[in-house]
C-alpha positions as CSV (number, residue, x, y, z in Angstrom):
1,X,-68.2,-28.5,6.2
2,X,-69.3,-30.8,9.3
3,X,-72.1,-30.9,11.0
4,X,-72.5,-30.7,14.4
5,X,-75.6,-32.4,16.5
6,X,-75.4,-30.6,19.6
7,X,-73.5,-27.8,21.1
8,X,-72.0,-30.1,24.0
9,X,-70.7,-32.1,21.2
10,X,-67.9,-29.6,20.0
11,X,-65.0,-30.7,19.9
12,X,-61.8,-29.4,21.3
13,X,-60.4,-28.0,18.1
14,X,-62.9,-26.2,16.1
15,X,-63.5,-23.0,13.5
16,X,-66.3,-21.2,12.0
17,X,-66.3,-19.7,8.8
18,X,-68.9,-16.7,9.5
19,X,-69.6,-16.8,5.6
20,X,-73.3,-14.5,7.2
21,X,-71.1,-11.9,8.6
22,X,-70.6,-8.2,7.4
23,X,-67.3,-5.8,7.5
24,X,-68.4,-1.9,7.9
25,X,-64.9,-0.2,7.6
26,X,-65.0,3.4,8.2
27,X,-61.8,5.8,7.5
28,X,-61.0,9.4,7.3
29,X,-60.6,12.5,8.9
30,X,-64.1,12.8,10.5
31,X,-64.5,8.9,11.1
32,X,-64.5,9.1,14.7
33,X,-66.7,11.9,15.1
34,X,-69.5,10.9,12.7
35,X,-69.2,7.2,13.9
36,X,-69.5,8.6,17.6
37,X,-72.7,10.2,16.1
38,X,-74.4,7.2,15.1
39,X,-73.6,4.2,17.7
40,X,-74.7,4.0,21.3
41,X,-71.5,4.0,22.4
42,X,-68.3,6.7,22.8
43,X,-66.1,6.3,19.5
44,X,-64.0,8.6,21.2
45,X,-62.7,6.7,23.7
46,X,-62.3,3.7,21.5
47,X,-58.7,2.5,22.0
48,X,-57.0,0.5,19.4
49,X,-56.9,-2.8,21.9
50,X,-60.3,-2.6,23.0
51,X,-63.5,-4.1,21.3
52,X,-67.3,-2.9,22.3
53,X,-70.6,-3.9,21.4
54,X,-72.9,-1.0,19.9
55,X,-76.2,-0.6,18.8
56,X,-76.8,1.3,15.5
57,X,-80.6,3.3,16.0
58,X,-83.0,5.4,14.2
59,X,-84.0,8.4,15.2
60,X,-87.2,6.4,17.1
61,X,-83.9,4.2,19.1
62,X,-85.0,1.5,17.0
63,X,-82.3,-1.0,16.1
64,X,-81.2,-0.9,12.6
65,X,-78.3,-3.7,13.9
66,X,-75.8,-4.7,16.8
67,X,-72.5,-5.4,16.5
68,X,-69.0,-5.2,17.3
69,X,-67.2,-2.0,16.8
70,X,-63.2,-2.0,16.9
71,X,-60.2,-0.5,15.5
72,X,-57.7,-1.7,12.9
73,X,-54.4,0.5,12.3
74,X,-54.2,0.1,8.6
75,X,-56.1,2.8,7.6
76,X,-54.8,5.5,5.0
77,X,-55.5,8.4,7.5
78,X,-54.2,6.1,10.8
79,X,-56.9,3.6,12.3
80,X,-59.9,2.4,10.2
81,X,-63.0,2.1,12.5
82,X,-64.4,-1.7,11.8
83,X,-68.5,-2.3,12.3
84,X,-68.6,-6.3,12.5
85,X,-72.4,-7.8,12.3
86,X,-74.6,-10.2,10.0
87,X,-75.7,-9.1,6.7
88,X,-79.1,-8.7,7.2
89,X,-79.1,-5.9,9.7
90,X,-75.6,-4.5,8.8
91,X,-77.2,-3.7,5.1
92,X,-79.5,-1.1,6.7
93,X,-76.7,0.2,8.8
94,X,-74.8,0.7,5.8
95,X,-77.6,2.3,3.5
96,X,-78.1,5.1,7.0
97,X,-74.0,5.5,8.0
98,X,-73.6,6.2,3.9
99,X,-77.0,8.5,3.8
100,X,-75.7,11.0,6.0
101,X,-71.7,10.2,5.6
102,X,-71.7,12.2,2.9
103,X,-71.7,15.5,5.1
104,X,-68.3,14.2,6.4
105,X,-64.9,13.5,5.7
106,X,-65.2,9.7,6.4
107,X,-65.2,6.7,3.5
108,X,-67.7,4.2,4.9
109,X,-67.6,0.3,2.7
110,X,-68.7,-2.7,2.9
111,X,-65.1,-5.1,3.1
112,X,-67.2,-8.1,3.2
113,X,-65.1,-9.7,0.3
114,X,-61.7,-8.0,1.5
115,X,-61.7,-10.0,4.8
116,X,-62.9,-13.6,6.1
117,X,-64.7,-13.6,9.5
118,X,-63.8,-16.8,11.6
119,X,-64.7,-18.1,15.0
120,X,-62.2,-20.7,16.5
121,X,-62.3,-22.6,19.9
122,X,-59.9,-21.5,22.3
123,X,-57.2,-24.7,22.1
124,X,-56.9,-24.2,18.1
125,X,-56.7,-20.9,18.1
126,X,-53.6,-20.7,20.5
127,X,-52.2,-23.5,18.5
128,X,-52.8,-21.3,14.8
129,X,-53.3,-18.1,15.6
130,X,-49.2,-17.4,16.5
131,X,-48.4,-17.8,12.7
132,X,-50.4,-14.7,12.1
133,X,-49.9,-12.4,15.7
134,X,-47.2,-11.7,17.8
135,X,-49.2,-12.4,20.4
136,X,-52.7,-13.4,21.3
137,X,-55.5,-11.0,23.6
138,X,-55.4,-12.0,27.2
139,X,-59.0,-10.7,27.9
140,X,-62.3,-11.1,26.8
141,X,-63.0,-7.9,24.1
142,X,-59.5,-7.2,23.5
143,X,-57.6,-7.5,20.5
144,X,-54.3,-7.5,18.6
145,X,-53.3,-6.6,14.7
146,X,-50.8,-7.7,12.4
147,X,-50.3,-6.7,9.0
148,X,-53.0,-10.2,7.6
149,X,-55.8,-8.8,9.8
150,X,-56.8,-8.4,13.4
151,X,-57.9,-11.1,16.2
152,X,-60.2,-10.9,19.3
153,X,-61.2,-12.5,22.1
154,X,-64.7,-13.4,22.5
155,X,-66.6,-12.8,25.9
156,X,-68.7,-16.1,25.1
157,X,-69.4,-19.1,27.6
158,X,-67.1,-21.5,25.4
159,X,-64.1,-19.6,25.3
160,X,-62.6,-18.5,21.6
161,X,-61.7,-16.1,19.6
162,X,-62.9,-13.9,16.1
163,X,-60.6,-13.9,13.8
164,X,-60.7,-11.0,10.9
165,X,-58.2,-12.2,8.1
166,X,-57.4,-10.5,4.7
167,X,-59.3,-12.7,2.2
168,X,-55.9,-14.2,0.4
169,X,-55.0,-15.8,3.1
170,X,-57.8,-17.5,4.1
171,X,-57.6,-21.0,2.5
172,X,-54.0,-21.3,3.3
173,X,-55.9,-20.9,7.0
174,X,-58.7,-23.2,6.4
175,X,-55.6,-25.7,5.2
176,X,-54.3,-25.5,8.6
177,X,-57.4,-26.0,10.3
178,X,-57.9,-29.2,8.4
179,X,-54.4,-30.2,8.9
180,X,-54.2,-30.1,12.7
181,X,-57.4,-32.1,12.6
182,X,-59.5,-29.2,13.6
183,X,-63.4,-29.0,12.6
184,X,-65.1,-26.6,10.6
185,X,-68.8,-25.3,10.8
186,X,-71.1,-23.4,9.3
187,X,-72.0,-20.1,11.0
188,X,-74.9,-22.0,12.5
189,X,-72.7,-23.0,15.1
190,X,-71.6,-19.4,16.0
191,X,-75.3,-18.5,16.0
192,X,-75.7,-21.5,18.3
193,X,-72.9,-20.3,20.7
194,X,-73.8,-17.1,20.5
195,X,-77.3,-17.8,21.7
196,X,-76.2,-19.6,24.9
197,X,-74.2,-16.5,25.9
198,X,-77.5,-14.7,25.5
199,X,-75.9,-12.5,23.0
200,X,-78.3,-10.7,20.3
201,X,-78.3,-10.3,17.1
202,X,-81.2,-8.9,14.6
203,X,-82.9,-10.5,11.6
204,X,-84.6,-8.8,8.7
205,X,-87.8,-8.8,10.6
206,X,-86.2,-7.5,13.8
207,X,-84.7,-4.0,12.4
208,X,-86.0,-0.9,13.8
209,X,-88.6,-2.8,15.9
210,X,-86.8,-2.5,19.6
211,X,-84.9,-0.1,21.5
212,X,-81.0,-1.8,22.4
213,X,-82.1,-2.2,26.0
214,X,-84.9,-4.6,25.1
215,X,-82.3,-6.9,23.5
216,X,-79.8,-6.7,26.6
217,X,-77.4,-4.2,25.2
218,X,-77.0,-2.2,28.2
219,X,-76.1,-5.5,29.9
220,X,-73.1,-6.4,27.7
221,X,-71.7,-2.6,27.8
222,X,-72.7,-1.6,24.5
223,X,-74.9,1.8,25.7
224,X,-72.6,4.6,27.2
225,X,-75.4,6.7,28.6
226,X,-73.4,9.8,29.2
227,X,-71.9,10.4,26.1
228,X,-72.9,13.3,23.7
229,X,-75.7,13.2,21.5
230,X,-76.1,10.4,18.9
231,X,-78.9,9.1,16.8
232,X,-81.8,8.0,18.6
233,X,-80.2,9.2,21.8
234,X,-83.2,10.8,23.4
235,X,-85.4,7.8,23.3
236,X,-82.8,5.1,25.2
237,X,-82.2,7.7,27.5
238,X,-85.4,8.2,28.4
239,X,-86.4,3.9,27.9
240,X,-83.7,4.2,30.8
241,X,-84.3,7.3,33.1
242,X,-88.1,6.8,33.5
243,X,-88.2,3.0,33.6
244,X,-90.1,2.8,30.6
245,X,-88.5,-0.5,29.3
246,X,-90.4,-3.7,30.4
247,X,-88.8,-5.9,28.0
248,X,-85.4,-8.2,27.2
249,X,-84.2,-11.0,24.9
250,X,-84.3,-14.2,26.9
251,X,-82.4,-17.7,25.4
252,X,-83.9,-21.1,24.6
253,X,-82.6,-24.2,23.8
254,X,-84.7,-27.4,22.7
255,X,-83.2,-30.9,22.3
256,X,-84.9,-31.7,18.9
257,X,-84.0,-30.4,15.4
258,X,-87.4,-28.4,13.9
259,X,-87.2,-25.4,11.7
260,X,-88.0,-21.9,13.0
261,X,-87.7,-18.0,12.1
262,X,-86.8,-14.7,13.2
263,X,-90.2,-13.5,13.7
264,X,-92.0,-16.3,15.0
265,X,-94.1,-15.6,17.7
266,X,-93.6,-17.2,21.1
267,X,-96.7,-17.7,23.9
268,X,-96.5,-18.2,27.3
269,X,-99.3,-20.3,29.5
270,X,-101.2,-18.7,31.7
271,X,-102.8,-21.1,33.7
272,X,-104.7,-23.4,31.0
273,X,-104.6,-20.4,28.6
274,X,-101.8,-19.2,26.2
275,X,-100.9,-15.7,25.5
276,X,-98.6,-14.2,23.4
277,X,-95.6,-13.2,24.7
278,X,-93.0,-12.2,22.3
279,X,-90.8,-12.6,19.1
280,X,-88.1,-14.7,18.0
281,X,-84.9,-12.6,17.2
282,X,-81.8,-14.6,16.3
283,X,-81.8,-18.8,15.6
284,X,-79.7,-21.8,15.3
285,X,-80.6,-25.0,14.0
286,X,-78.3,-27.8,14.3
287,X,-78.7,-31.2,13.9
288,X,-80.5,-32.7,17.3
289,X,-80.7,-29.2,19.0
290,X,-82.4,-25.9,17.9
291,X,-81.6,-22.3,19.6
292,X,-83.7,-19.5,19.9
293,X,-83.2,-15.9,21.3
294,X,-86.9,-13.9,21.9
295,X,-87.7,-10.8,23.4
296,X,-90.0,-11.1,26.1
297,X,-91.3,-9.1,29.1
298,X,-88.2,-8.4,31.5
299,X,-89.6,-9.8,34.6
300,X,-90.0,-13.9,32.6
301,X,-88.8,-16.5,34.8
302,X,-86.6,-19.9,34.2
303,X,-90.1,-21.1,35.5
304,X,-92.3,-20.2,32.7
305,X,-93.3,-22.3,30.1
306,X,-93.2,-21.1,26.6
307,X,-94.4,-22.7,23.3
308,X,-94.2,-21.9,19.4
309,X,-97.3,-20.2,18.3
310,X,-97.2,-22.4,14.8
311,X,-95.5,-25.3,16.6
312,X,-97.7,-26.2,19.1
313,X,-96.5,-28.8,20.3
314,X,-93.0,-27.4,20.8
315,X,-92.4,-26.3,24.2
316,X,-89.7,-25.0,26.4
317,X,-88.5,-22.9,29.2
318,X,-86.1,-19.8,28.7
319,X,-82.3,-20.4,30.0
320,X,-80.5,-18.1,33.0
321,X,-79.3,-15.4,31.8
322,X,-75.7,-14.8,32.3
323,X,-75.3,-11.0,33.1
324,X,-77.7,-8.9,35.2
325,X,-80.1,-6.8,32.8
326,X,-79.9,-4.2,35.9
327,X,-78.4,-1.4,34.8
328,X,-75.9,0.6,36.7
329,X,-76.4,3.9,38.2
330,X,-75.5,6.7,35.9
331,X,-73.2,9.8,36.7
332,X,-75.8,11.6,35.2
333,X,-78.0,13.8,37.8
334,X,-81.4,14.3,36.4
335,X,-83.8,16.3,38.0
336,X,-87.1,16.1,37.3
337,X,-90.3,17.6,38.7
């Protein structure tokens, strides 16, 4: 696969096989309702065209993961419910939705093997995508199915679209890539892209350690606050009624190449002092450019300078974020004494 130096170095016909990715299918009779238990937002709802970001929580609202949720009407009992996120985080999803599954009528697997996860670029996917839809989403979050898979577009700064093909057919797809003169990248690039949008995404070390709204959930519409009870309801709720959460997941981007972690801790200066200030979440590394996501305090400025606590001499300032973290007034009254 190629590599790529820097993000503004795409070029105009691109895909990324998301080879990092995980498939959570869930199907039966009770699928909705026991998903709708789980994930911060209302399964309910969910129509077939529409694709939402969710959080997945203990019973703390700690993250076990984030990721898209959608629908895909191939299911033996009508739509299967798809979870898409990366494999580290989606495994303790899994291992928690299949724990208490059991009590319902609802198949939940893994269909990591069954279907290929790409990214493309906007101008190659609406050259390739019309061999396998009738037609292509309009808006960002919305989606289309055919009988190969299912295709969505992305809400990202560079324009695209996710593309969820049945595994068979995905070399004769990576031929056509390659024989309109497209690129192909590793998922590195997504990470990267994803990153600039300020879009979150958990690591090993990063489960269960923050409630959604200190990674910016609530800011991409992935929290419905009045829906009915679901795991680790109580404690977002009340991270959100009472103003409890002083922290959010800010981007950075540094125009060198140098190797760094989910986990790594990231100070801020304080006059001629450093403090510590947070932990890195989700990274990119490409060739002359490395991105970083960290969760910080909420109130962190473009202003502030931040630096690597094991990489001294690595400094950098965190990037506008793209969305408000404000979040909206609820139709929920709550009184309180």
């Amino acid at each position: 696969m190629t590599a790529l130096t820097t993000l503004s170095d795409l070029p105009s016909h691109y895909a990324i096989k998301l080879n990092d990715n995980m498939l959570i299918k869930l199907e039966g009779e009770q699928a909705d309702s026991y998903l709708h238990g789980q994930v911060t937002v209302n399964i309910n709802a969910l129509d077939e065209n529409t694709v939402r970001y969710c959080a997945h929580c203990d019973n703390k609202g700690k993250t076990w993961s984030i990721s898209f949720v959608g629908r895909h009407g191939n299911g033996r009992h009508g739509n299967a419910i798809f979870m898409l996120t990366n494999k580290d985080s989606g495994a303790h999803s899994l291992a928690q939705l299949n724990k208490y599954g059991v009590f319902s009528k609802v198949d939940i697997t893994d269909e990591s093997n069954q279907y290929t996860q790409f990214f493309l670029g906007e101008n190659l996917g609406q050259m390739l995508l019309s061999s396998y839809f009738d037609t292509l989403p309009s808006e960002p979050l919305t989606s289309v199915h055919s009988d190969v898979g299912w295709v969505f577009k992305s809400d990202t700064q560079r324009a695209g679209y996710y593309v969820v093909l049945n595994s068979e057919r995905a070399p004769e797809f990576e031929q056509k890539v390659k024989d309109t003169n497209g690129s192909i990248f590793e998922q590195n690039v997504y990470d990267a892209i994803m990153i600039e949008s300020a879009i979150p995404s958990i690591e090993e070390t990063g489960v269960s350690e923050y409630v959604p709204q200190m990674m910016n959930v609530q800011a991409l519409n992935g929290i419905d606050f009045d829906k009915g009870c679901y795991m680790g309801q109580e404690v977002v709720a009340r991270t959100r009624f009472l103003g409890k959460n002083k922290r959010a997941a800010y981007s950075f981007s540094v125009p060198k190449a140098f190797h760094i972690n989910a986990g790594d801790t990231l100070e801020k200066q304080l006059g001629e002092n450093w403090r510590r200030a947070g932990m890195v979440i989700r990274k990119a590394e490409l060739s002359e450019e490395t991105w970083f996501m960290a969760v910080l305090s909420n109130d962190t400025t473009e202003q502030d300078i931040h630096r690597l606590a094991d990489q001294v001499e690595i400094t950098c300032y965190p990037s506008p974020l793209p969305y408000s973290i404000e979040q909206a007034k609820s139709s929920l009254v709550k009184n309180r004494k």
